[in-house]
Every structure is written in structure tokens, then in C-alpha cells.
C-alpha positions, 0 to 999 in steps of 0.5 A: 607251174604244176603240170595240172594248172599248165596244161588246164590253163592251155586248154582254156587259152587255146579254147578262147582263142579259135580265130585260126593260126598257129594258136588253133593249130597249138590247141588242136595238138594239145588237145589230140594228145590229152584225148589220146591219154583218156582214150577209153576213159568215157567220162574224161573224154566227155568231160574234155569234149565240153571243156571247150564249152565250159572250162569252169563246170568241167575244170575238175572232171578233165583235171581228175582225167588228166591224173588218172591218164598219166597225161601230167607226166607225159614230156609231149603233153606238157612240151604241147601245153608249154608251146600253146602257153607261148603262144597265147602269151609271149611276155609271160612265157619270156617272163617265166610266168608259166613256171611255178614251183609250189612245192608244200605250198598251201592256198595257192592259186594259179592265174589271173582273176581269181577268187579264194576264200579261206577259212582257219580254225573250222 
């Protein structure tokens, strides 16, 4: 999986599921680390601050965030993500779900119930 969809997509898990335990204790690691990585960047840490709320109006000012903060190369940002991900999903984790090579591919999404529209010869 690209970083960017992982550690996204381990955010909005982890936020949909603060019922306590290790996922809530998964989650607030992650999400230390990547404040941690936009420390001083005001937008993208208030964009992180609400994605918790609205991971669909804020997916694009966190992700914006997470490029610019060198978190998507950060081993312990993604070991969190990954660890979060097993976590919220063992079958899939087991099953390599959450590892996606997309290398030159082109209209491309990542996860479940999504929505694409797509148009050629504009």
C-alpha cells in the first residue's frame, strides 16, 4: 500500500474506533507521531485536529500535510500506521491487504466503498 493511503486510512480506522484498548492506544501513537511530524505547520495541524471529526473534508489538508512533513518516509510513522491497520483488521493484515504496489498505475483507488468517476478524451 503507499504510504500516504496507509497511514490516511489508519487514521480514519483508529478514529472510528475509540471504544478503548489497544486500537485507542494504537491510534493515539500514530497520531503523536504525525502531530509530531507537522509540529509548526499551523494548517496541517489543525487539518489533523479535525480529521478525527471529518476524515472526507479534511483527507486532502492532512494528506498535503503528511507530504510536505517528510512523515510518509518516517519508518516509525509507518511501522505505527501498519501496527494500527493489524489491529483494526487482522484478516486483512494476514492477508497482505494493506500492502499495494501501484508503481505507474493510473486511476487507482485504495479501500473499500469507494466512488470513481472517470473520464477520457476531455
Amino acid at each position: 500500500m503507499d504510504p500516504l493511503a496507509l497511514v490516511l486510512g489508519a487514521l480514519a480506522a483508529g478514529a472510528a474506533d475509540l471504544t478503548g484498548g489497544a486500537v485507542t492506544d494504537a491510534y493515539r501513537a500514530l497520531k503523536r507521531l504525525v502531530a509530531a511530524r507537522l509540529s509548526g505547520r499551523g494548517p496541517a495541524q489543525l487539518a489533523l485536529a479535525q480529521y478525527e471529526r471529518d476524515p472526507r473534508t479534511w483527507r486532502e489538508p492532512v494528506a498535503a500535510g503528511l507530504r510536505g512533513s517528510g512523515a510518509l518516509a518516517d519508518p516509525a510513522v509507518l511501522e505505527a500506521a501498519q501496527r494500527l491497520m493489524a489491529l483494526v483488521d487482522a484478516d486483512g493484515a494476514r492477508a497482505g491487504r494493506f500492502v499495494v504496489h501501484l508503481t505507474g498505475a493510473q486511476g487507482v483507488q485504495i479501500g473499500d466503498h469507494n466512488t470513481q468517476h472517470n473520464r477520457f478524451g476531455a
